[in-house]
TIKEMAR-325414 format. One record per residue (C-alpha): residue number from 1; residue in three letters; x, y, z. Coordinates in Angstrom, 2 decimals, decimal comma. Each point is the difference from the previous one (the first is absolute). Example, Ala and Ser with C-alpha at 12.3 -4.5 7.8 and 13.67 -1.06 7.14 Angstrom:
2
1; ALA; 12,30; -4,50; 7,80
2; SER; 1,37; 3,44; -0,66
This chain:
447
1; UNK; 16,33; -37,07; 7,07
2; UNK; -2,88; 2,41; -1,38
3; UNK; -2,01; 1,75; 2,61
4; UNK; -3,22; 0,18; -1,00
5; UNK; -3,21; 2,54; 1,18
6; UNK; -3,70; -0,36; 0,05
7; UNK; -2,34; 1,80; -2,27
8; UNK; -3,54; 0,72; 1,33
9; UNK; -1,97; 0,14; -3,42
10; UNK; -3,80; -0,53; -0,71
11; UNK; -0,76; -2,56; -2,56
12; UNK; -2,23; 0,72; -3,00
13; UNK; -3,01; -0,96; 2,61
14; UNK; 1,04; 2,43; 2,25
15; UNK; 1,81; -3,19; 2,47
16; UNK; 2,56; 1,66; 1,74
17; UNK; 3,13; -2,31; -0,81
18; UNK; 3,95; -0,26; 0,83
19; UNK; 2,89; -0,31; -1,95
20; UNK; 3,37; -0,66; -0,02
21; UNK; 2,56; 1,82; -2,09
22; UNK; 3,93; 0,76; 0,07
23; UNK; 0,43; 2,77; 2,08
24; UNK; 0,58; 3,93; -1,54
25; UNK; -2,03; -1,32; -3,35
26; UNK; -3,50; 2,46; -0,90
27; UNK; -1,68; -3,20; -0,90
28; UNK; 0,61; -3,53; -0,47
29; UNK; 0,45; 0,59; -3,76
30; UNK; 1,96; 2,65; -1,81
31; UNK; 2,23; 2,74; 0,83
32; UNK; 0,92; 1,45; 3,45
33; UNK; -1,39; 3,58; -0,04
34; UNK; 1,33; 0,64; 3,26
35; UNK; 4,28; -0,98; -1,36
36; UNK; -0,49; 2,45; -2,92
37; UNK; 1,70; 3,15; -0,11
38; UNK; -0,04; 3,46; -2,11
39; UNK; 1,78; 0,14; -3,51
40; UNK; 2,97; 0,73; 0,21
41; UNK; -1,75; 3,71; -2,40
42; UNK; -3,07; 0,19; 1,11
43; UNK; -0,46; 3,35; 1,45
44; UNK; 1,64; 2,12; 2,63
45; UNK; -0,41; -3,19; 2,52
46; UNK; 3,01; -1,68; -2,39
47; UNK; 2,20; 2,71; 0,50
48; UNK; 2,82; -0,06; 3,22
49; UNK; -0,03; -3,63; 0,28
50; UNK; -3,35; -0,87; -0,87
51; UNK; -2,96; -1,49; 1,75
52; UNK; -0,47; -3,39; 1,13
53; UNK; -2,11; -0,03; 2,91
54; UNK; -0,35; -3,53; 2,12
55; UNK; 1,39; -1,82; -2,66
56; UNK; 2,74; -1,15; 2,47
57; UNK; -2,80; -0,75; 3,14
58; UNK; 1,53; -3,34; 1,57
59; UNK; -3,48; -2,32; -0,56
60; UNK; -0,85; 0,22; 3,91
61; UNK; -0,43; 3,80; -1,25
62; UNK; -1,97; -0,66; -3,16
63; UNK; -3,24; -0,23; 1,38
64; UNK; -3,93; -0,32; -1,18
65; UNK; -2,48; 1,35; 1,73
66; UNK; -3,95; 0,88; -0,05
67; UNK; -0,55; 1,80; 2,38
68; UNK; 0,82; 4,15; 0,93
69; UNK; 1,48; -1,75; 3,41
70; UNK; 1,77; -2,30; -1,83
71; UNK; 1,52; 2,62; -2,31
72; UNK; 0,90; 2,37; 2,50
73; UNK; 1,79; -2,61; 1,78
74; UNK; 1,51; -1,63; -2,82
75; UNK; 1,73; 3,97; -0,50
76; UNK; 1,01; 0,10; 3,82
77; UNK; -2,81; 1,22; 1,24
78; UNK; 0,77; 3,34; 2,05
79; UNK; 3,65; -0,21; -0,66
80; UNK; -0,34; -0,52; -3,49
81; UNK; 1,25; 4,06; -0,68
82; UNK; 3,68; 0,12; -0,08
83; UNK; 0,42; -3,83; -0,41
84; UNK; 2,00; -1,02; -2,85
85; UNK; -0,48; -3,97; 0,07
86; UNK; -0,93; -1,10; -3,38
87; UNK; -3,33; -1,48; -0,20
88; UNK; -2,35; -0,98; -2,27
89; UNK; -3,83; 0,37; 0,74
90; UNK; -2,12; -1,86; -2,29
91; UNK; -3,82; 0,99; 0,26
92; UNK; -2,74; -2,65; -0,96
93; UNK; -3,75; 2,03; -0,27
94; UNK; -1,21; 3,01; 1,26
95; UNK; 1,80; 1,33; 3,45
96; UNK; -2,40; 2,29; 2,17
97; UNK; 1,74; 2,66; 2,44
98; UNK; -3,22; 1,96; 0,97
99; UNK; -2,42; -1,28; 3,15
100; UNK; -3,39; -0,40; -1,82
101; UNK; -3,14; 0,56; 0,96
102; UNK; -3,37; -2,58; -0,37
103; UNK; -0,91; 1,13; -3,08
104; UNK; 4,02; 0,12; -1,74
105; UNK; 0,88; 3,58; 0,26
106; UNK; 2,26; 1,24; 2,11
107; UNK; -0,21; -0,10; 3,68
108; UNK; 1,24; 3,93; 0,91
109; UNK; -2,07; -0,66; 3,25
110; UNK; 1,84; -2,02; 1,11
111; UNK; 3,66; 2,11; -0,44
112; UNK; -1,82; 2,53; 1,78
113; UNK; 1,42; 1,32; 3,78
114; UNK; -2,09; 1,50; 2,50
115; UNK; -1,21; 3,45; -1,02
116; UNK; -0,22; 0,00; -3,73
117; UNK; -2,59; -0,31; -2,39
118; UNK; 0,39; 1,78; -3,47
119; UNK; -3,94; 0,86; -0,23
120; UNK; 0,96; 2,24; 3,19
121; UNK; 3,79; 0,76; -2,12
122; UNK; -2,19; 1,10; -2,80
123; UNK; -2,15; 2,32; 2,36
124; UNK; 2,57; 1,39; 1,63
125; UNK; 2,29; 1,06; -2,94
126; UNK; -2,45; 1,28; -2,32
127; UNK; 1,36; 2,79; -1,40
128; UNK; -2,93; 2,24; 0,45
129; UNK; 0,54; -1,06; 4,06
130; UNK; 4,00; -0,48; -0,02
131; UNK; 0,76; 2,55; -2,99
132; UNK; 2,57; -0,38; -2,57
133; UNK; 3,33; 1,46; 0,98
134; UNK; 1,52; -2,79; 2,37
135; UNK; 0,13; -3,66; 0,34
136; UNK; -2,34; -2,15; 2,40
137; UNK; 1,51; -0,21; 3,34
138; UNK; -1,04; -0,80; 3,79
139; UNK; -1,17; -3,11; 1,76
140; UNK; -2,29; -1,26; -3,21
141; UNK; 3,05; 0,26; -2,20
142; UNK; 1,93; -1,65; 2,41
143; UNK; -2,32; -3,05; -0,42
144; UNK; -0,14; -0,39; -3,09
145; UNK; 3,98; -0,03; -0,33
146; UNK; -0,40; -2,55; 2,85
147; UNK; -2,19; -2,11; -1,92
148; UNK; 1,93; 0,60; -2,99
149; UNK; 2,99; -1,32; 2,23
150; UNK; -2,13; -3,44; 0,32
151; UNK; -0,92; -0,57; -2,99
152; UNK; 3,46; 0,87; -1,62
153; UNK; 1,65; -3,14; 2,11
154; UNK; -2,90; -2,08; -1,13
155; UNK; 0,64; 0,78; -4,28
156; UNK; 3,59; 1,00; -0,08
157; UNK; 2,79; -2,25; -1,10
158; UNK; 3,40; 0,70; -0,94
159; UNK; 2,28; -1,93; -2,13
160; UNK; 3,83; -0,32; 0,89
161; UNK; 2,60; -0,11; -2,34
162; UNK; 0,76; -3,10; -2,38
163; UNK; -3,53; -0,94; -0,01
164; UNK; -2,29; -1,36; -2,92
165; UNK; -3,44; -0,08; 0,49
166; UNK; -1,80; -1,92; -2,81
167; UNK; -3,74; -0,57; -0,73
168; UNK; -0,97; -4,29; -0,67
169; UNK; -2,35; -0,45; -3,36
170; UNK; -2,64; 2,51; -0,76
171; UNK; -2,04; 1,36; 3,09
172; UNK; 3,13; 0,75; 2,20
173; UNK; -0,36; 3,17; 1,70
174; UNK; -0,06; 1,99; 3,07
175; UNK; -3,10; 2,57; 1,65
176; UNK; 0,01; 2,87; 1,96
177; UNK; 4,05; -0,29; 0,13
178; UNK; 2,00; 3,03; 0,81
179; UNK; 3,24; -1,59; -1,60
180; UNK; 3,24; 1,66; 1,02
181; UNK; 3,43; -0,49; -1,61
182; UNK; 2,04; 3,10; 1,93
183; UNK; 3,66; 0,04; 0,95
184; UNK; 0,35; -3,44; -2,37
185; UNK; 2,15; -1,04; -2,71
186; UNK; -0,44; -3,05; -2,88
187; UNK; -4,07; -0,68; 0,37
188; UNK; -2,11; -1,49; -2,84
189; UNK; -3,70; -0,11; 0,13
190; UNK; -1,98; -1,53; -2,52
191; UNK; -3,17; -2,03; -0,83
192; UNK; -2,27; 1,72; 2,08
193; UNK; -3,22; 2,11; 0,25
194; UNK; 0,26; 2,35; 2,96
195; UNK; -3,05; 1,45; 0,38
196; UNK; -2,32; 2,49; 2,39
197; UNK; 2,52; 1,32; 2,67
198; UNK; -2,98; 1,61; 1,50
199; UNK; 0,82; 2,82; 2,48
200; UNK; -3,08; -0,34; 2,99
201; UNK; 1,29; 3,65; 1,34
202; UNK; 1,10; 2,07; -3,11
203; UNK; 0,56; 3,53; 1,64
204; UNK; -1,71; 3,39; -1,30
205; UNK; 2,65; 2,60; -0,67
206; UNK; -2,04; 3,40; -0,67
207; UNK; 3,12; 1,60; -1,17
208; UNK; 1,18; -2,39; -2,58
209; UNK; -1,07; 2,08; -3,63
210; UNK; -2,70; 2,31; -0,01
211; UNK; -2,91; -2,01; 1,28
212; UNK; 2,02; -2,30; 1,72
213; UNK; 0,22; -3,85; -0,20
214; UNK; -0,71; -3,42; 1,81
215; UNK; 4,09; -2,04; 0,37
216; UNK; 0,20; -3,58; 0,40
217; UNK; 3,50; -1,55; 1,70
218; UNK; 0,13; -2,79; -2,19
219; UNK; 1,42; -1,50; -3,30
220; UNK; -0,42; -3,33; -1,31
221; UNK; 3,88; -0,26; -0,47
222; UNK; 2,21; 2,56; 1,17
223; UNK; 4,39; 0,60; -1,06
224; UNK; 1,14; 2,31; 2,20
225; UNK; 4,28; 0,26; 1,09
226; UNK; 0,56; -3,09; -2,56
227; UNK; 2,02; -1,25; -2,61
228; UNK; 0,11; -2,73; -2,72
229; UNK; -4,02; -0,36; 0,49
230; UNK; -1,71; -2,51; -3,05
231; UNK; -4,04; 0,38; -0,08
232; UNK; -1,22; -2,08; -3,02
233; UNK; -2,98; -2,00; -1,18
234; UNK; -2,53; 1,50; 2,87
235; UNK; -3,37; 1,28; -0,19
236; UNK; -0,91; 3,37; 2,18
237; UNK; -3,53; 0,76; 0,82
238; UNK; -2,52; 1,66; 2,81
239; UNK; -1,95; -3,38; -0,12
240; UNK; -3,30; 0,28; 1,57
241; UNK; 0,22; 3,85; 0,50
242; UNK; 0,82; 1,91; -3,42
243; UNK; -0,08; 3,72; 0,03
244; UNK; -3,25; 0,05; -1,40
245; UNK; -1,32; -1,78; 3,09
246; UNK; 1,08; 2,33; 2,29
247; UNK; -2,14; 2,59; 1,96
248; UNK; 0,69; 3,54; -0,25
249; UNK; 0,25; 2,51; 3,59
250; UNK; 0,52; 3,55; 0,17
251; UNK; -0,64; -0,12; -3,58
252; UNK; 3,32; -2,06; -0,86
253; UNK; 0,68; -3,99; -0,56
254; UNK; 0,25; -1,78; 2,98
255; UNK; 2,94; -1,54; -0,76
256; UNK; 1,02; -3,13; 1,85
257; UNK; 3,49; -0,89; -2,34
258; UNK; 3,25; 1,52; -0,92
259; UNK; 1,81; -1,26; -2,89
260; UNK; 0,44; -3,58; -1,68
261; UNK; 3,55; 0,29; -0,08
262; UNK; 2,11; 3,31; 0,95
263; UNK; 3,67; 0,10; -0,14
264; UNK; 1,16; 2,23; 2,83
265; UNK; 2,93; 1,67; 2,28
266; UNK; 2,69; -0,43; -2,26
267; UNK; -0,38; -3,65; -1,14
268; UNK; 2,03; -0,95; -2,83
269; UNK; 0,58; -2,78; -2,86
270; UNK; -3,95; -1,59; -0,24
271; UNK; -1,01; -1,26; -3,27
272; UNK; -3,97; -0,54; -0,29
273; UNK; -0,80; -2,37; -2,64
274; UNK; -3,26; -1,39; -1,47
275; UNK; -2,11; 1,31; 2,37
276; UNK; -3,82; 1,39; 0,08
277; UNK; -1,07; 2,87; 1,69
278; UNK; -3,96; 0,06; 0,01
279; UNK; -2,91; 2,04; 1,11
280; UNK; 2,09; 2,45; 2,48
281; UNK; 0,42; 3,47; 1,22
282; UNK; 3,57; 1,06; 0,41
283; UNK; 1,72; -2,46; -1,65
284; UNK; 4,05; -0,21; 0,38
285; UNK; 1,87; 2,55; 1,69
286; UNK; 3,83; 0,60; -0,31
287; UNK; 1,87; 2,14; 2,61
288; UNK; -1,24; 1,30; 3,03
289; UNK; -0,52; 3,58; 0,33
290; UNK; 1,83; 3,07; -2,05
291; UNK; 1,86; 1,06; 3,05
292; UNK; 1,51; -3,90; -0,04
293; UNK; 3,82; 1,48; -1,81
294; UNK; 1,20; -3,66; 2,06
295; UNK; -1,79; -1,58; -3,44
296; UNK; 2,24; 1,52; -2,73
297; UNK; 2,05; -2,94; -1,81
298; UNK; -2,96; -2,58; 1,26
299; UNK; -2,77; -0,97; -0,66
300; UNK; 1,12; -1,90; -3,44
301; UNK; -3,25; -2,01; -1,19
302; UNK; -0,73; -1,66; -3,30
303; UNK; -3,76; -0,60; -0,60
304; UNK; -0,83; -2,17; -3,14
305; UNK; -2,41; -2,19; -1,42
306; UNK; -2,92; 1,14; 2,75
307; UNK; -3,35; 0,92; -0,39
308; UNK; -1,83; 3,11; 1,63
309; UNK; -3,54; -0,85; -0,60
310; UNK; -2,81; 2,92; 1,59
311; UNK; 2,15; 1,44; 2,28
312; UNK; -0,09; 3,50; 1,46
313; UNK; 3,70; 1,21; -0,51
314; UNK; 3,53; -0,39; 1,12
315; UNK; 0,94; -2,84; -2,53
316; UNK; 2,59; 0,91; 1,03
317; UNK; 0,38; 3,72; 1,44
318; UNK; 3,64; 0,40; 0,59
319; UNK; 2,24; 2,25; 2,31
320; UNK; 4,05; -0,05; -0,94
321; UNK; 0,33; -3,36; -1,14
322; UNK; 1,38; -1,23; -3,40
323; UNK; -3,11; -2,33; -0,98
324; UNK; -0,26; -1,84; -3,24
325; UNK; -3,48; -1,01; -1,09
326; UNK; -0,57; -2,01; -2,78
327; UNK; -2,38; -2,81; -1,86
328; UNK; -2,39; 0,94; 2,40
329; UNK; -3,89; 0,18; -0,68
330; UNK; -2,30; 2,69; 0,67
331; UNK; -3,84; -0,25; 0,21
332; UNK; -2,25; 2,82; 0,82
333; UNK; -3,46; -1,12; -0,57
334; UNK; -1,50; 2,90; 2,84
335; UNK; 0,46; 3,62; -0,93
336; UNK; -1,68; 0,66; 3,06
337; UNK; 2,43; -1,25; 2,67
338; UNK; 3,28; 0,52; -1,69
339; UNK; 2,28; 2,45; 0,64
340; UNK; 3,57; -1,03; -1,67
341; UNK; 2,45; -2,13; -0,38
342; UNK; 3,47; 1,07; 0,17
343; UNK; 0,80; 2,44; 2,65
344; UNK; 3,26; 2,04; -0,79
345; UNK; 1,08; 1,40; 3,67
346; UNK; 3,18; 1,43; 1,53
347; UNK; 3,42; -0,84; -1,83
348; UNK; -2,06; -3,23; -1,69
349; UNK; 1,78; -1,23; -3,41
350; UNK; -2,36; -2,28; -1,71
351; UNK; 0,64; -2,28; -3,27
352; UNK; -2,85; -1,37; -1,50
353; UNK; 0,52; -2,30; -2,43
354; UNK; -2,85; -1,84; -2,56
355; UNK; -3,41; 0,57; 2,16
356; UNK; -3,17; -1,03; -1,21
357; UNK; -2,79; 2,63; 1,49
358; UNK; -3,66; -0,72; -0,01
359; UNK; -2,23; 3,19; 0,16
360; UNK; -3,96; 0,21; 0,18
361; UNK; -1,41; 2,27; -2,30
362; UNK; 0,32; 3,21; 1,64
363; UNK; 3,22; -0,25; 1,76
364; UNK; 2,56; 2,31; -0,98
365; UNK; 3,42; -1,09; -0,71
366; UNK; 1,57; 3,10; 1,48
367; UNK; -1,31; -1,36; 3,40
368; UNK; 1,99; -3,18; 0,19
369; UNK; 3,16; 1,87; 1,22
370; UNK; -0,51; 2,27; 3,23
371; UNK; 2,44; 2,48; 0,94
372; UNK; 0,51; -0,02; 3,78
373; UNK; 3,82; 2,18; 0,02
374; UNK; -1,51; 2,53; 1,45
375; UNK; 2,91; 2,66; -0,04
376; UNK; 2,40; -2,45; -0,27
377; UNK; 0,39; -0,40; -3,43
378; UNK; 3,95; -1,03; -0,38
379; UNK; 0,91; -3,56; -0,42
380; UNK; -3,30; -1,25; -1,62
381; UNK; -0,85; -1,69; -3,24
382; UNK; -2,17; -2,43; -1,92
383; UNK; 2,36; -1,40; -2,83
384; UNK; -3,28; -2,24; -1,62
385; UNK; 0,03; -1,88; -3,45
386; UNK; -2,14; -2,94; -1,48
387; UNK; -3,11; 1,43; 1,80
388; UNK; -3,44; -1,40; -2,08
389; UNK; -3,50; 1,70; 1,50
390; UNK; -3,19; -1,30; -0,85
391; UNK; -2,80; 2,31; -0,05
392; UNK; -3,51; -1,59; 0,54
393; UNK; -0,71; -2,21; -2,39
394; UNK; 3,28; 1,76; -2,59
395; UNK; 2,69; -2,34; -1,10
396; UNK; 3,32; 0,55; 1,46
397; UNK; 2,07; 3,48; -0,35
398; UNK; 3,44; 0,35; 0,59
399; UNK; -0,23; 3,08; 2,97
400; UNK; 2,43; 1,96; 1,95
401; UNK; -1,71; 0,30; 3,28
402; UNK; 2,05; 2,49; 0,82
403; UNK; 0,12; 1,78; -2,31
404; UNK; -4,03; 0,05; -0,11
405; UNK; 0,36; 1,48; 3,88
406; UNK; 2,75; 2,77; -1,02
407; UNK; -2,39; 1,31; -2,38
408; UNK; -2,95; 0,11; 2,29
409; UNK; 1,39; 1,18; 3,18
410; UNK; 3,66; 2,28; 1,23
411; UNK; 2,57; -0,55; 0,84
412; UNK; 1,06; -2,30; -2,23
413; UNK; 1,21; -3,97; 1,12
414; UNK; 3,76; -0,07; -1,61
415; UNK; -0,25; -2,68; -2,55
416; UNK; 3,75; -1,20; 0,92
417; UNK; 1,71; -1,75; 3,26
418; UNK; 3,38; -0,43; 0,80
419; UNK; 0,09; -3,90; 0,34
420; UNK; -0,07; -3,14; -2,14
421; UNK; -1,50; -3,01; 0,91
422; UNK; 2,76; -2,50; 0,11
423; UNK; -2,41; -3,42; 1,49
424; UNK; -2,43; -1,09; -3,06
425; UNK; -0,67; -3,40; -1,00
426; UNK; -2,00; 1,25; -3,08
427; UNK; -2,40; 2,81; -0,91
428; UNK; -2,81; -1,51; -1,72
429; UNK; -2,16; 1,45; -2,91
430; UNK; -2,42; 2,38; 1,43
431; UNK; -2,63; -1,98; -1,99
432; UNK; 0,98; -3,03; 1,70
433; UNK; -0,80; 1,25; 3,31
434; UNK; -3,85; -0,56; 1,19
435; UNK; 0,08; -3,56; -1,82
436; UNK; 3,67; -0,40; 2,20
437; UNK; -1,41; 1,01; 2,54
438; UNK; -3,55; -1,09; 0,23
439; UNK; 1,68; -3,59; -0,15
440; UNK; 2,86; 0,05; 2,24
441; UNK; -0,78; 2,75; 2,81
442; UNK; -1,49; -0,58; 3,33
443; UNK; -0,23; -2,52; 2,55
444; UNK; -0,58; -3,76; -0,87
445; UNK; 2,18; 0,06; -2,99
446; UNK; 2,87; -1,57; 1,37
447; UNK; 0,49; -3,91; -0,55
């Protein structure tokens, strides 16, 4: 006997209708999204046994949903960290974690506890009342962590292990999501736009460079104590509130997001495929902190065939991993809010094979690579090849990035690494790579 499951769809009149397919299928034609699993080369995910997600989910656990209840449910809900049932999560439209307000933006009102109210958080920690050589603290800090506290239950989802979670046609996505995948082994995530994790009480850190800086809590999508991790075919973005939109305070942005997707505290074995990264500050970070000695033989990620389009930096910025990045596609179209894109940190061994770079006129080479060793400059390394830079409106020149940094800025970046990447399906022609990717990449690709 089949079991079947209803389909809430809206008609080409907008009729909300029912359906009735086989259960565990992505649609009532085609293939099953949510049964497919990595290649058996395709990045560090393949390596150790590979990654295959739900793909085993019983059909009572491969589930469709609509709804940010539904989907938090569907993942178990509170208990849904440390839980290793396998599941499938298939998500049909646009999911909405964040309480809204009348007029569609976020309600922060409403996450609010007694006590706090960031026009009187802004008063009271203005530098030229609080100063600038410790943190906030006292009973209006204490509120806003408290309201943080709500509104962190209300966006926050983790993801067990041996879980797929698969966007449904072309609009699938999820808002204002703070999607978690920590202490988890074998997850895919694909098909999806995850969008605007907006942070309603980003904290003011006076100490944090030398003017200090506003720090959201969130990411859209967040690896953190994981393994065997797929993330392919999704679109990352800051939705209704782009950097450009936001206000500045104390003379800095008043930053409400963290990163689209970091890799943290010592995950391990994620391959991040056919992605786009769009319109964002601080981008991808890998490894935690340079103190973090816990991430030395981690952290081993495989980035290809993404695109970085007017982003800030960290694409990616990289403490002591062994990350491979190649086929990917960079666009810088604004000099003015880019800063660079890879970050060589602390023990980081980068290969970057067959990138495609996109410059404005007016953006220096020698600023895609940032040095961020500090005084630890043992165990780094950029070994880079292929690379193709456009310059404005100049045809295509084969570039060592690198190289361009070395000769504008000490110490040198070692242009070696001591590591070979063993998981590639194929390296593609660097010229190949914005038609590739403009094509294939992003959410709503996937039949």
């Amino acid at each position: 006997m089949r079991v079947l499951r209803r389909t809430l769809v809206l008609g080409a009149a907008g009729a909300l209708m029912v359906t009735l397919a086989p259960a565990g299928t992505a649609a009532a034609h085609g293939k099953d999204l949510g049964r497919e699993v990595l290649g058996a080369q395709d990045g560090w995910a393949a390596a150790e046994g590979g990654t295959t997600g739900g793909a085993a989910a019983d059909p009572a656990n491969a589930v469709h949903v609509s709804t940010w209840e539904e989907f938090r449910a569907a993942l178990g809900g509170n208990g849904a960290r440390g839980d290793t049932t396998p599941r499938i999560v298939y998500v049909h439209g646009v999911l909405d974690a964040q309480r809204r307000a009348a007029d569609g933006t976020v309600d922060c009102a409403s996450y609010e506890v007694e006590g706090f109210d960031m026009a009187d958080y802004i008063a009271a920690y203005d530098p030229a009342v609080w100063g600038t050589e410790t943190e906030p603290s006292g009973p209006l800090e204490d509120a806003r962590a408290a309201s943080a506290a709500v509104q962190n239950a209300q966006v926050r989802q983790y993801v067990g292990s041996n879980v797929t979670i698969v966007g449904v046609g072309r609009d699938a996505g999820i808002v204002g999501a703070a999607l978690t995948v920590r202490g988890s082994d074998n997850v895919v995530i694909r098909n999806l736009r995850l969008s605007d994790t907006y942070d309603c009480f980003t904290a003011w850190d006076p100490t944090d460079g030398d003017a200090g800086a506003w720090n959201a809590a969130y990411d859209n999508l967040w690896l953190a104590e994981s393994t065997h991790v797929w993330v392919d075919h999704n679109t990352f973005d800051d939705g209704q509130n782009p950097p450009e939109a936001l206000p500045t305070v104390y003379g800095q942005k008043f930053e409400v997001h963290d990163g689209l997707l970091d890799i943290t505290n010592s995950a391990d074995l994620v391959t991040v495929s056919w992605n786009e990264f769009r319109n964002h500050d601080k981008t991808n970070l890998i490894g935690s902190s340079n103190s973090r000695v816990a991430d030395r033989g981690r952290l081993r990620i495989t980035f290809h065939h993404n695109l970085w389009e007017d982003i800030g930096q960290r694409a990616p910025r990289v403490r002591y991993g062994d990350v491979h990045v190649y086929n990917n596609w960079y666009v810088v179209s604004d000099p003015e809010s880019y800063y660079y894109s890879w970050g060589v940190g602390v023990e980081a061994e980068i290969v970057a094979d067959n990138n495609f770079v996109q410059l404005a006129a007016g953006v220096d080479p020698a600023a895609f690579v940032e040095d961020w060793r500090g005084a630890a400059l043992d165990g780094t390394g950029v070994d880079e090849s292929g690379t193709l830079v456009t310059s404005g409106r100049s045809w295509p020149r084969r570039t060592s990035l690198v190289e361009a940094h070395n000769a504008a800025a000490d110490p040198d970046i070692p242009t070696t690494v001591s590591w070979t990447p063993s998981y590639v399906e194929r390296i593609d022609p660097t010229v190949a790579v914005p038609v590739l990717v403009k094509v294939k990449a992003g959410s709503g690709r996937l039949r």
